[in-house]
N, C-alpha and C positions, 0 to 999 in steps of 0.2 A: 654520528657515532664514529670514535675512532678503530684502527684495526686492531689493537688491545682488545676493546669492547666487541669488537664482533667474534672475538676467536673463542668464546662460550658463548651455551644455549643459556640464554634465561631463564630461571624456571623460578622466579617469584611471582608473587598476582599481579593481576596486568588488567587495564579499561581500555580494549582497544575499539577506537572510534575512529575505521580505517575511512582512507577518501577512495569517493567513490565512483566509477566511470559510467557515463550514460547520460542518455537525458530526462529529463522528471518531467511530466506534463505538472502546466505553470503553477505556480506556488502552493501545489498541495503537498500536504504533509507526510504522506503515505500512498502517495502514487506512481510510483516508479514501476515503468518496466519490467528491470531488472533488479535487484540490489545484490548482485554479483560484482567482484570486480579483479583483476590481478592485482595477487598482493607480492610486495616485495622480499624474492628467494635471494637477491643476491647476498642478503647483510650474510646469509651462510656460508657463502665460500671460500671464507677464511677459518669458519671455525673447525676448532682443534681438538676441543673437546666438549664430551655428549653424555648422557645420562645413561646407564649401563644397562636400565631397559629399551635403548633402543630399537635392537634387534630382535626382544621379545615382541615391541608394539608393533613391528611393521609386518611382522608374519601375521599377527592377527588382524590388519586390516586387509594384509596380500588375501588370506583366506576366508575372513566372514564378509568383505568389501564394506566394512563399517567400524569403528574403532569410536569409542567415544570415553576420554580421558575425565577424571574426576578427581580430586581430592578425601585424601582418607583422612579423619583425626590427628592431628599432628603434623600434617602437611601442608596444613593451609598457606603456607609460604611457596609452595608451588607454581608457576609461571604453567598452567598445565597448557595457554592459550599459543604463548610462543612455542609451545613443545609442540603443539599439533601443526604449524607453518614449516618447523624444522622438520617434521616427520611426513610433509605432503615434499618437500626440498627430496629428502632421503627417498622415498620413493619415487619419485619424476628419476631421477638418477639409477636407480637400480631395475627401474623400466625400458631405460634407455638402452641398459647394458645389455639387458638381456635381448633387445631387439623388438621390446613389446609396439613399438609404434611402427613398425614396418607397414602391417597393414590399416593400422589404424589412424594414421596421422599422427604428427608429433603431439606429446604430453599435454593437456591444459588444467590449469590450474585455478580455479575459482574459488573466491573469498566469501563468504557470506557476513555483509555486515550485520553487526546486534541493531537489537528492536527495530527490524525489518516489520514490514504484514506478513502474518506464517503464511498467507496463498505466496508471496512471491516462491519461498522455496519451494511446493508444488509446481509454481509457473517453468521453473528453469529447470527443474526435473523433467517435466513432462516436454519439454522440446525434443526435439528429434536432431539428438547430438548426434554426429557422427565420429568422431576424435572421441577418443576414452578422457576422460576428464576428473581431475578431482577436487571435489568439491572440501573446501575447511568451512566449518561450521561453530564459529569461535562463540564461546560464552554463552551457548546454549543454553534456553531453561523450555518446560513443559508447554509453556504456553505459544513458543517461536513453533516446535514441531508438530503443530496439533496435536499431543500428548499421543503420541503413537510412532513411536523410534523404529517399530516392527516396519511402519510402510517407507520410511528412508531408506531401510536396508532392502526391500523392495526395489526401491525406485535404482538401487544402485547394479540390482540383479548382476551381470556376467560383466559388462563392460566398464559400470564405474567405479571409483570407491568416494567413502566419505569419512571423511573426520572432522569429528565432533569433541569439546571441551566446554564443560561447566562448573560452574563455580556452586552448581547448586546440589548438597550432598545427595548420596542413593535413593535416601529412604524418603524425600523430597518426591523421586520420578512415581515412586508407589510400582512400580516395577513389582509382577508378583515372585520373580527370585534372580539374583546375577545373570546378564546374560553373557555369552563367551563375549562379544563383541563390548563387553565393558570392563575398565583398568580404571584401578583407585590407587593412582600412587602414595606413596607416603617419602617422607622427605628420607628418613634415615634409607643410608646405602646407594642414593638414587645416582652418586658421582663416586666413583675412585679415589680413594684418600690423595693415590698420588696426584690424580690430578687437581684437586682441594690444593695441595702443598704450591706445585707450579705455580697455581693462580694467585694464592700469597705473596708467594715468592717474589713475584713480576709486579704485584700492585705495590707493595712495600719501595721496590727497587724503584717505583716514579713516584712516589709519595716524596723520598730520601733526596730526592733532585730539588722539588721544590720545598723542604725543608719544615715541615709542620708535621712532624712525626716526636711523639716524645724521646728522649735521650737515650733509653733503653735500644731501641729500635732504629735509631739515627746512624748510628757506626757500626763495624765492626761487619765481618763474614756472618750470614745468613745461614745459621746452621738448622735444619730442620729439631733438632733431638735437643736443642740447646735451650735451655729453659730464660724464659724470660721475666718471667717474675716468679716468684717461689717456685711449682712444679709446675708451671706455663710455659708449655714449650712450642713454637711455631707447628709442629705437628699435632700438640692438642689443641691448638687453637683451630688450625682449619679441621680439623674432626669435629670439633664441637659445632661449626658454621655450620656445614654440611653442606653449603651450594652457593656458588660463583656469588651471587647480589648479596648474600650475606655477609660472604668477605668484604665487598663492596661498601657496603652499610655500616659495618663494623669499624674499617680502617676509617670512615667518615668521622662518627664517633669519638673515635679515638684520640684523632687529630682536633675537636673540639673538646676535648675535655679538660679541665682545669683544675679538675685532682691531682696528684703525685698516682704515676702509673703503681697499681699496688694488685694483688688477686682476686680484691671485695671488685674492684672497676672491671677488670676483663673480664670477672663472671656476670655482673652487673648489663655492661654490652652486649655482650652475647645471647642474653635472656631477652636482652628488648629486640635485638635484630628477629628472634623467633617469633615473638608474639607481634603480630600487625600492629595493632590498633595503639600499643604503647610504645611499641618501637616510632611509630608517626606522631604520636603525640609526644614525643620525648625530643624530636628532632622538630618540630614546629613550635613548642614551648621553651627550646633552650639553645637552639642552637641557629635558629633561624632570626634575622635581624628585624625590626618593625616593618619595615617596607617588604623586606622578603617575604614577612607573612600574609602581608597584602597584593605583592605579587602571588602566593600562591592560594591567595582568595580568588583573585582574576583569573590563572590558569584553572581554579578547578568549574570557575562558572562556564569554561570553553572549552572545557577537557574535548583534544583526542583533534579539534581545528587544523587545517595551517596555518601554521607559526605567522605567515602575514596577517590573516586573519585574525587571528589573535590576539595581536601586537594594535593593531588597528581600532580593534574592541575597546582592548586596555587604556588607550587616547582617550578613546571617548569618556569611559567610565574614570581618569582622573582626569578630564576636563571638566565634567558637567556634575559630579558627582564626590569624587573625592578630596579633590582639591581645593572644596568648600571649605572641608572640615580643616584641611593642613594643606594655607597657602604656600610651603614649604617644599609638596609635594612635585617631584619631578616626572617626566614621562619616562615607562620603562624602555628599557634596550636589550638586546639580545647579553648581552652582559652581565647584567643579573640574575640569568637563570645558572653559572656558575655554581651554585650553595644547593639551587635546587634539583640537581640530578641524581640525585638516589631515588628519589618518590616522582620524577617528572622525566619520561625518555624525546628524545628527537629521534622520528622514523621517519626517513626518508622514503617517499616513494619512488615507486621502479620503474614508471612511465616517466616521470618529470621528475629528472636529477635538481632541480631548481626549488620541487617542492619538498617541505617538509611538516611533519603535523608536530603537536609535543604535547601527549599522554600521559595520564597518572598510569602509577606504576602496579600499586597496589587495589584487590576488585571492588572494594567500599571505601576508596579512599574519599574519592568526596563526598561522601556522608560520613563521615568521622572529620574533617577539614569545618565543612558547615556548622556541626556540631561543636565543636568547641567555642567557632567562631560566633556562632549565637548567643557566647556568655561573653567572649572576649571583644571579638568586633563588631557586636548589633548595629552599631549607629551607620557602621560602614557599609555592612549588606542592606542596611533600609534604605540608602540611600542610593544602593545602587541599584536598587528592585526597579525604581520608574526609568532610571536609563535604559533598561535591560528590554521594557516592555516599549521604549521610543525604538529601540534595534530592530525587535523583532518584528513591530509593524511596518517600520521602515524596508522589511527584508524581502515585503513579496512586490510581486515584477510593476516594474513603472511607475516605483514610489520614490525609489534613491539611487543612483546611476554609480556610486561609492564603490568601483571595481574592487578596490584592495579588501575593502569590509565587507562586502556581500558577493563579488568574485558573479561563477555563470549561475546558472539553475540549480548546479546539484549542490554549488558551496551556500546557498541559501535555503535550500531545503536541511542542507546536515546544520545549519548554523539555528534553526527554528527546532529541529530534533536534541541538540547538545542541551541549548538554551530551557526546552522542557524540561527536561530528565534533571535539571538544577533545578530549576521551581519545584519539583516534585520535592526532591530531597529537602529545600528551605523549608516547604510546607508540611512534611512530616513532625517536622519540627515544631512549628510554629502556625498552624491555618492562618491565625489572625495576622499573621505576619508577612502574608501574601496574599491576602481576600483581596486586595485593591487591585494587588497585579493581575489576578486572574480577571478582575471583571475588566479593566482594561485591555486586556485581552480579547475577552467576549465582545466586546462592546463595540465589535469592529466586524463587518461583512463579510471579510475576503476566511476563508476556512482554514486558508495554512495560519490563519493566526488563531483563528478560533480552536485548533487543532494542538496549538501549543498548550494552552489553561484546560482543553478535557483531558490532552493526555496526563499533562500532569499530574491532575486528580486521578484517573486511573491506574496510576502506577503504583498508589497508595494501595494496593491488593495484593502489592508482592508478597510472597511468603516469608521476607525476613525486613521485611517492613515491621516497625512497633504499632504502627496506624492500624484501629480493626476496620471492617466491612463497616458497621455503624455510623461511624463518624465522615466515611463518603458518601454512602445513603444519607443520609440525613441531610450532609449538606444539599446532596444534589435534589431533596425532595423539597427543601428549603426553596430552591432555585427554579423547582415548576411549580408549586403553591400560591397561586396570586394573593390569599391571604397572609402571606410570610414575605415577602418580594418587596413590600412599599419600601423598608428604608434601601434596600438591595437597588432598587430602581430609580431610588434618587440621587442614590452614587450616578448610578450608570447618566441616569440623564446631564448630571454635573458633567460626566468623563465625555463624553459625546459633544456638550458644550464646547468643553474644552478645547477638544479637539476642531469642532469643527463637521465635521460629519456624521450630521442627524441625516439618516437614508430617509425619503419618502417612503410611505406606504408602511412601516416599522417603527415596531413600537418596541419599549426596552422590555418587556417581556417576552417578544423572538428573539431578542440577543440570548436571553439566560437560557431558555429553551430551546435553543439551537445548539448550544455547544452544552446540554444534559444531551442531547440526543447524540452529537458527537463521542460525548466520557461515557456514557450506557455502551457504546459498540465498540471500544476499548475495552472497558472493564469486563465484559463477557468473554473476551478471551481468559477470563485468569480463572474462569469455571471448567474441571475437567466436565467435556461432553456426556451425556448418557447413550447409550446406543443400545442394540438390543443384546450384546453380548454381556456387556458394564453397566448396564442400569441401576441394578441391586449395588453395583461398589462405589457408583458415583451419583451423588444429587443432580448434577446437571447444572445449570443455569438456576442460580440463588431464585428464591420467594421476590423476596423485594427487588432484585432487575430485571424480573420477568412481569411485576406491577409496573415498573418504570417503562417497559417498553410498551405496552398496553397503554397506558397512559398517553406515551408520545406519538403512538398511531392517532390518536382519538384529536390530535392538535391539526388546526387547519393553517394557522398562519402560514406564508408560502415559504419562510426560510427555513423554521423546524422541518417543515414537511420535507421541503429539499433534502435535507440534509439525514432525516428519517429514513427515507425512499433509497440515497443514495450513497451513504455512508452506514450507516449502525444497521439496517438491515442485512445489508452483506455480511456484515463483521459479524452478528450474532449464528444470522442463519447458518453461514458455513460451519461451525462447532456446532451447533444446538440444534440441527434440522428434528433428530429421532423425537426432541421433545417439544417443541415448536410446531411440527407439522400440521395438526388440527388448527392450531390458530392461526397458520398462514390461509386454511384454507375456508374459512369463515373471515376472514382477512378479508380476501379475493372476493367472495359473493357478496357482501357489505358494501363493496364498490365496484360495482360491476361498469361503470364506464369509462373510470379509471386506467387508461392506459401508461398513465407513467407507473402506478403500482405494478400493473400487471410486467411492465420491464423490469422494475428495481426487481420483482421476485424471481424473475426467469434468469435475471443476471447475479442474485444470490441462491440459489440453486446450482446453476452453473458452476458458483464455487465452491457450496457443497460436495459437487461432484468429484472436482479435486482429492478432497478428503474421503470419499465413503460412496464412489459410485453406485453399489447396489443399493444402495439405500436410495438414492433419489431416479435410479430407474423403476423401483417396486414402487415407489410413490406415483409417478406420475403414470405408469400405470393404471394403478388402484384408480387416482381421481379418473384416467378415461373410461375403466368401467364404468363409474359413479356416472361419470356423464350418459353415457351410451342409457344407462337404467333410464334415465329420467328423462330424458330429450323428448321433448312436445314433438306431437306430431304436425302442428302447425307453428308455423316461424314466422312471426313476428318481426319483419326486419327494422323496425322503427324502435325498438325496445329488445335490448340485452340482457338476456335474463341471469342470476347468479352459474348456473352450469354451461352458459356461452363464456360469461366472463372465467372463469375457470378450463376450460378449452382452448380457449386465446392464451391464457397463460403457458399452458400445458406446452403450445404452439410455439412462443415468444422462448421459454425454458429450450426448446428441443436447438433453437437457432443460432444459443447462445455458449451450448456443450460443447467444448473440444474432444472432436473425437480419438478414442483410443480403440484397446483391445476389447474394451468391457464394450463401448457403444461405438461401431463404425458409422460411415457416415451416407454409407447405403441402407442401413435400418434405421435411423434418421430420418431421412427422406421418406423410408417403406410407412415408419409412422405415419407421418406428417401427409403423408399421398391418403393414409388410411382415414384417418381424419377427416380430410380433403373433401371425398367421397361420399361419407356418410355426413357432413355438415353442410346446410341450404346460405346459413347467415352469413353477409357480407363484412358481418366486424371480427369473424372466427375466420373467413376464408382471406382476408388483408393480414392477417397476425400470420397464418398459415406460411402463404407467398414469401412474408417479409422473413420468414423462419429459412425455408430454401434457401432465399437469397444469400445469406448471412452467413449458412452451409455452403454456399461456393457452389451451387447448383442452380445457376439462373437459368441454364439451356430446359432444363427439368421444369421450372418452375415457368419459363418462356411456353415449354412443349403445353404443359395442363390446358394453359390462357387461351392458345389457341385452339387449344382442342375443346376448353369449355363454349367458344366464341362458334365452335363451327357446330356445336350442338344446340347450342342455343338458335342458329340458324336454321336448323333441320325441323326444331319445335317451331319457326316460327311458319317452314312452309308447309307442316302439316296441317297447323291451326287455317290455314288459308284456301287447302286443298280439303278441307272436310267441313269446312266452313258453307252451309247451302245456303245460309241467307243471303247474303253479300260476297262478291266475287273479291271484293277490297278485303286487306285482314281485317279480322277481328278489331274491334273498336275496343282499346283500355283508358277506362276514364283517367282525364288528366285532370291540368290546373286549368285549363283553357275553358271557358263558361259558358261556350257552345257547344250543341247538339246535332248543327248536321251534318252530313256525307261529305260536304265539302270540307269540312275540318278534317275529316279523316284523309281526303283526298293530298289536301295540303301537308297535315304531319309524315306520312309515308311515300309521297310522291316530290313535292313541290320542295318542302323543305330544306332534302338529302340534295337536289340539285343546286340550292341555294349556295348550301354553304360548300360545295364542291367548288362553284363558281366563284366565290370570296375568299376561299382557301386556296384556289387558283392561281389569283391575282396577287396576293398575300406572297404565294412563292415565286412567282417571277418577278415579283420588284426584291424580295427579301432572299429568297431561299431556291434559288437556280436548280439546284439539285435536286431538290425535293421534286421541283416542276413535274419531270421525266416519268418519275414512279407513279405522280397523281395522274398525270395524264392516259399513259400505256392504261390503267386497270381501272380506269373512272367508274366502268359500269360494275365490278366487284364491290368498289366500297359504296356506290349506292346501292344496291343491296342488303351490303351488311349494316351500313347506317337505318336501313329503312326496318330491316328487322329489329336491331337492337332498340332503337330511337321510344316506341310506344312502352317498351317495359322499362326503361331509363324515366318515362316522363310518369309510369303510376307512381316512382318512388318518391317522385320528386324534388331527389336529392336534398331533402328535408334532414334524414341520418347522414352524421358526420361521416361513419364509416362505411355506407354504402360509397357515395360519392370517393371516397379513397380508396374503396377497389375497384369503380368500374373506370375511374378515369388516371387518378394518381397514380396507382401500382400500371396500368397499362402505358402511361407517359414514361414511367423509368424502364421501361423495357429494351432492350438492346434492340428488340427487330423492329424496323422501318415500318412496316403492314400496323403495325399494334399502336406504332405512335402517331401514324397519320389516322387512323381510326379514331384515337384519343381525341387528337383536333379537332376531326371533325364532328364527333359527337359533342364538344365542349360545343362550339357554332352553333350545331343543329338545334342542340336544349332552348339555347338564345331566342333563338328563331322560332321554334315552335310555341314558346311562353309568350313571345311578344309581337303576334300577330298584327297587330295595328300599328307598330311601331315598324314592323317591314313593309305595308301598304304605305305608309305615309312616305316609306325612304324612297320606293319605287314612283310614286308620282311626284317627290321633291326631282329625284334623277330622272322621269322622265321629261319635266316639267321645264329645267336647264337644259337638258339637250334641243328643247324646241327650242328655248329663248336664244339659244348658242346657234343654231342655224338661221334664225332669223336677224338675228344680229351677226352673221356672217353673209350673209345676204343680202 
């Protein structure tokens, strides 16, 4: 952008697809850390002139700490996205002055980029900022904020502010009335006539240099009041624009037109620069050259890229693709986008003066671009659909080393996000016109690709989408039906062919039902939630996606499941817990040994919590009454019953909460200790532990271990001292398939010395340091081996999850005592099971040492 261009605010629609800082764990589509990022203040520090509501918008985010800018009727040429960038500019500056950061750190500024996951803006809310910061929340709709603007202004309380800008009208939010913290501008009045005139004035004067202005406009002093065609006087003319890009747009126009300059044209112009969609179609149909238009086919498939990126794409797609059609066809250059800067900007960012992206200008541009181009260029976009879907497989980690095209992690993650959000738009269009790509798509393992064809489909929910809910159900019901699937499946097995990579163990109907299960946890965001305030104003979660997710629990294959468990359940649960929660929790008892379920729900809960804490503290709650009611009075520790499996959840959920104001992380713990206490079974007391842990309280969860180790010592020397038959303890049947005194003799006596002796040897050829500790207190852990050993041998470490808390959770323990315990009870078990296999080692070793003395002899 030159400094012309930066010395006004934009204020036309805008698709901003800012780059983003961070790192993205590997090639998922929606797993980012953070999607915050610094956006670029500097283009402002030239500008000159501003919208004359400025100083109205900043005292209302100075005082409600929330401002979120909208379009009124007639406005829809509003830029309101760059308006909220200039207005977080404007106040970083008037914070400054007043000395706001003195104690608070200097100013930060955070970008929220569009079709983020809504938990990330909860995630970066809920951190514990110290610096006042503010946040822009550009092109915001209902579904990015979990439909609840009230807890933003929350999260903004005393120290932050946020600004917010959407493209999606009032009556859109269902807002039950204006709140102060929301402005609906409208175009008329929004700039100073004078300053309209200036900016005329100044474009006219570099149009005049390079000489493609018509005659009228070509010579002569620049009089505002001086009529240029009949009563067209530069002063009506920018009164009628009403804002800097329409001048813009206008003199574009103008300069291609090939009428004789008359009144019918200038009013003609002026009408198209107002209304979008003809103003772009007027300028893509008439003004723009065949290639150009097919350059701005390419820019709108990579809307919002860097420009390398971009340009790189565009090779490919007139290598493999275009170039078919029209051997003619040359590779683009930075040169051709000359024609197209009115509908396409260069933003520079403000980390990397090297880098730059290049955006459509206008917020449905490309979906009006695609659109026309499905009558005009079909042949072109079909044939670039299969390039498109080679890219995007190409685009996850350790497939294509293509720095310029696919750059680090986060330029392959936004280059699979841009690349969605087109397929969406083509398919609105056209399904049949993208059914291949998507299943090409699916048809592929790795989830950032699978992740491009659900979104896709899920975008079709927007609310100014023409696509209804029917026609995504359908398809997607299409796509889990094995009776509908055969010709669907012989695609895919073709495309797999093809390709190359048929996975073992998978068959083409995980592919289609892995990525319904993926578009199911998508499309449930575009349900407002029910709760218990909004029940009665909101359905909640559709009929038919709450059959689909039901459906996708009941699927066993391991890539649905995966992808079930840890993708669409978070997405659903977090919106939908108030109407979902019965069915998670017959969910839970249905598989009670399920431990990945019982994590996916603790870790969608958890982000529940984000959204609507009391509600998933009363929940979980509720379920530990329910348990307390019902808890057998004998425990069965071989078998889980549904109210154990639900307790381990309960446990697993509490581990997984970031604590705030609503749940600290001492009542946390006071749970989970409570829990503790009143539960016998080893697969509710491992879930328990691992819940501590996870809370950053292992010393706590260290202290229990020991203190249950030293009670269970205490029972075992009462058992021994009240014991009148036998002075030995208590005899617990084992595996061992003897009956006499001497077995017992052996398990609590002979055993624990064994393996002290082998564990011995073990640490002074391996483990020096260990030596010291085992040695000083040998007669403590045969003790505690000999107590523990006979109740370790009734269980027979037969349960999965006994064995992972008496041995596994006490191996990952920080303290020394607990891990040499571990070992030696792993040894001991050894050795007490395999009685005959330690007589035989003892007479092989005694047996060589004779022969070794006598053969030294």
């Amino acid at each position: 952008m030159t400094d012309e261009e930066n010395r006004t605010i934009s204020t036309d629609g805008g698709n901003y697809n800012e780059h983003i800082e961070g790192n993205y764990i590997q090639g998922d589509f929606y797993a980012a850390p953070s999607d915050f990022f610094k956006p670029n203040l500097k283009q402002f520090e030239s500008v000159d002139t501003s919208p004359t509501v400025t100083p109205e918008l900043l005292e209302v985010v100075k005082k409600q700490r929330l401002l979120v800018l909208g379009t009124s009727v007639g406005g829809a040429t509003i830029n309101v996205h760059n308006l909220a960038l200039y207005l977080a500019y404007r106040l970083t500056k008037e914070l400054d002055e007043q000395g706001y950061n003195s104690e608070n750190g200097n100013i930060s500024v955070k970008q929220w980029r569009r079709n983020s996951e809504p938990d990330s803006i909860d995630t970066v809310f809920q951190e514990d900022l110290k610096q006042t910061t503010i946040f822009v929340l550009t092109e915001a709709s209902l579904e990015n904020v979990g439909y609840n603007l009230s807890r933003i202004q929350e999260y903004a309380s005393e120290q932050h502010y946020v600004i917010a800008s959407t493209d999606k009208p009032w009556k859109i939010w269902k807002l039950p009335s204006m709140p102060e913290y929301w402005r609906e501008l409208s175009v008329d009045g929004l700039y100073k006539l004078s300053d309209l005139e200036k900016i005329l004035s100044r474009e006219i004067e570099k149009l005049r240099e390079e000489g493609t202005l018509p005659p009228q406009l070509h010579k002569g002093e620049l009089e505002l009041n001086k009529t240029v065609v009949d009563d067209w006087s530069l002063r009506k003319i920018a009164q009628s624009l009403k804002t800097p890009d329409n001048i813009t747009r206008f003199l574009q126009f103008l300069c291609a037109e090939k009428q004789p300059l008359q009144a019918e044209v200038i009013e003609k112009l002026i009408q198209l620069t107002q209304g979008q969609e003809n103003t772009l179609k007027q300028w893509y149909d008439h003004i723009l050259k065949p290639r150009e238009q097919l350059l701005a086919l390419g820019l709108s498939f990579f809307d919002g890229l860097p420009e390398n990126q971009i340009f790189a794409a565009l090779d490919i797609l007139v290598e493999q693709a275009w170039r078919v059609r029209d051997p003619s066809l040359s590779h683009f250059d930075r040169s051709d986008l000359n024609n197209l800067f009115n509908f396409f900007k260069v933003i520079k960012d403000d980390e990397k003066g090297d880098l730059a992206r290049i955006t459509s200008v206008l917020p449905q541009q490309r979906r009006w671009l695609f659109k026309w181009a499905w009558d005009s260029h079909r042949q072109q976009l079909r044939a670039a659909l299969p390039v498109i879907a080679k890219i995007i497989k190409n685009s996850v980690a350790k497939r294509d080393n293509d720095l310029e095209l696919y750059g680090d992690s986060i330029q392959r993650r936004q280059l699979r996000i841009t690349i969605s959000e087109s397929l969406s738009e083509i398919g609105c269009i056209s399904y049949s016109g993208i059914e291949k790509t998507l299943l090409q798509l699916a048809a592929d393992q790795n989830i950032g690709v699978q992740n491009v064809a659900a979104f896709a489909m899920a975008r079709w929910r927007e609310p100014d989408y023409d696509k209804s809910d029917e026609e995504l159900i359908e398809t997607l019901q299409r796509w889990l039906d094995p009776r509908s699937t055969n010709p669907l499946i012989r695609q895919l097995n073709d495309i797999m062919e093809d390709d190359g990579k048929k996975a073992k163990g998978l068959k083409p109907e995980d592919y289609l039902s892995s990525t319904v299960a993926l578009s199911v946890g998508y499309a449930s965001l575009y349900d407002q939630p029910q709760n218990s305030r909004n029940s009665s104003d909101s359905v909640g979660l559709s009929q038919e996606f709450y059959e689909l997710l039901k459906t996708l629990s009941r699927q066993t294959g391991f890539l649905v499941r995966s992808r079930f468990l840890n993708e669409t359940l978070r997405r659903v649960v977090r919106l939908h817990l108030f109407q979902l929660h019965d069915w998670l929790h017959d969910l839970i008892q249905q598989n009670t040994n399920e431990i990945e379920l019982q994590n996916a729900v603790g870790t969608s809960l958890a982000s529940a919590y984000r959204v609507n804490p009391q509600l998933v503290i009363k929940l979980l709650d509720y379920w530990h009454k329910e348990c307390t009611r019902y808890r057998s009075a004998l425990v069965d520790k071989e078998i889980v019953t549904p109210y154990e499996a639900l307790l381990a959840t309960i446990a697993r959920t509490y581990g997984k909460i970031k604590c705030d104001q609503h749940l600290t992380q001492q009542e946390i713990i006071k749970h989970l200790c409570s829990i503790l206490v009143e539960e016998k079974h080893p697969f509710v007391r491992a879930a328990i532990l691992e819940a501590m842990k996870k809370q950053g309280n292992e010393h706590e969860a260290e202290r229990i271990i020991e203190e249950e180790l030293h009670n269970f010592e205490q029972e075992i020397q009462k058992e021994r001292i009240y014991n009148t038959d036998d002075i030995a303890p208590k005899r617990i049947p084992t595996s061992i398939p003897t009956h006499s005194t001497l077995e017992d003799l052996y398990i609590s006596q002979i055993v624990p010395w064994l393996a002290i002796a082998l564990r011995g040897v073990y640490y002074i050829v391996f483990k020096r340091n260990y030596y010291k500790k085992l040695l000083g207190e040998t007669f403590y852990y045969k003790q505690v081996i000999s107590g523990i050993l006979p109740e370790a041998l009734e269980h027979n470490f037969s349960n999965l999850s006994a064995k992972s808390f008496v041995l596994d959770r006490f191996q990952n323990e920080k303290s020394e005592k607990t891990k040499i315990i571990s070992d030696l009870l792993k040894l001991s078990l050894w050795l007490a099971r395999n009685p005959r296999s330690v007589v035989i080692g003892i007479v092989i070793l005694v047996g060589a040492y004779n022969f070794l003395k006598l053969l030294l002899a």
